[in-house]
C-alpha angles and dihedrals in degrees: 000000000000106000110235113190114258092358111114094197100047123231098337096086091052083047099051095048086046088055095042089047090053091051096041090057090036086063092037091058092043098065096036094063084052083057104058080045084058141070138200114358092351097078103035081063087059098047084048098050085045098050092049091047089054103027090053110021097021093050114004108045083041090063105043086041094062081041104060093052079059110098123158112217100250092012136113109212110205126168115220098241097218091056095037087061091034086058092049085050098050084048088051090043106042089046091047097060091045099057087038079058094056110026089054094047132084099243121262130129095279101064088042086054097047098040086060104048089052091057094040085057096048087052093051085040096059094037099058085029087055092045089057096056086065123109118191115186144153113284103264096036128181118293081233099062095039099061093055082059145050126209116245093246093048096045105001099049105050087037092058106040087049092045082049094050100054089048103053086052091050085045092057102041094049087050091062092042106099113265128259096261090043088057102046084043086056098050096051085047089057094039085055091040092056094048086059092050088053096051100042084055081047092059093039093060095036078059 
């Protein structure tokens, strides 16, 4: 197994974050471009759905599964529950605000820019706000501490794997859901269609 410092399992828990990350933000582009396909609420549902796959499995599973895999010889590794959250929330907002950015604009270079940079700053803002939420102590620390915390197998863990789970079915299910361009090509097929239709009524009652 490839030694990795301070990761007890090697490489598989960095690769694991990397290939929840990638399908995170693959879910995340997906709807988004469903969402430039879309308008009114329609698309604001996308951008939704986006902002939670990136802001969650693309970011914030990436980091606590690479976390998980982090242990310090002597020492007890816990995550304070309300900033941990707190840290998953900020990713959802600041990610958010970026694709609305951009889902909402015209194109050009600006929105692009600014888009990025939201979401730039929603990645940096997880990831310190995530490392905050570490505690590092003796084995055996103190009862106080601990109940400020949770350990990663008792909060981290089942949270994860249930968090996973959701988004390799939604994965799955928005890779088989037409693309952006089929669906704008099916709904001019059916526009035209339904001129047609008008105007084959039109000539039935003109005989």
């Amino acid at each position: 197994m490839v030694h990795v410092n301070n990761f007890s399992y090697g490489a598989l828990n960095p690769v694991l974050a990397y290939v929840a990350s990638c399908i995170g933000c693959f879910l995340g582009l997906r709807c988004t471009t469903r969402a430039r396909a879309s308008e009114g609420k329609a698309r604001a549902f996308w951008l939704v759905i986006a902002a939670l796959a990136i802001g969650i499995m693309g970011i914030w599973v990436m980091h606590f599964i690479a976390m998980l895999g982090f242990t310090i010889p002597g020492q007890s590794i816990r995550y304070n529950v309300p900033v941990t959250v707190l840290s998953m929330l900020i990713a959802i907002a600041v990610v958010g605000a970026g694709l609305f950015i951009v889902g909402y604009s015209r194109g050009g270079a600006g929105p692009l820019l600014l888009g990025g940079v939201a979401i730039g700053c929603g990645v940096a803002g997880m990831h310190y706000t995530g490392m905050a939420a570490l505690r590092v102590h003796a084995t055996g620390g103190s009862a106080v501490r601990a109940a400020a915390s949770a350990s990663a197998a008792a909060f981290l863990l089942p949270l994860i794997l249930g968090i996973s789970c959701v988004g390799f079915i939604f994965s799955a299910m928005i890779a088989l859901l037409p693309t952006a361009t089929e669906m704008l090509a099916e709904a001019d097929l059916m526009a035209r269609l339904g001129v047609r239709d008008d105007r084959s009524v039109r000539r039935q009652d003109e005989q």
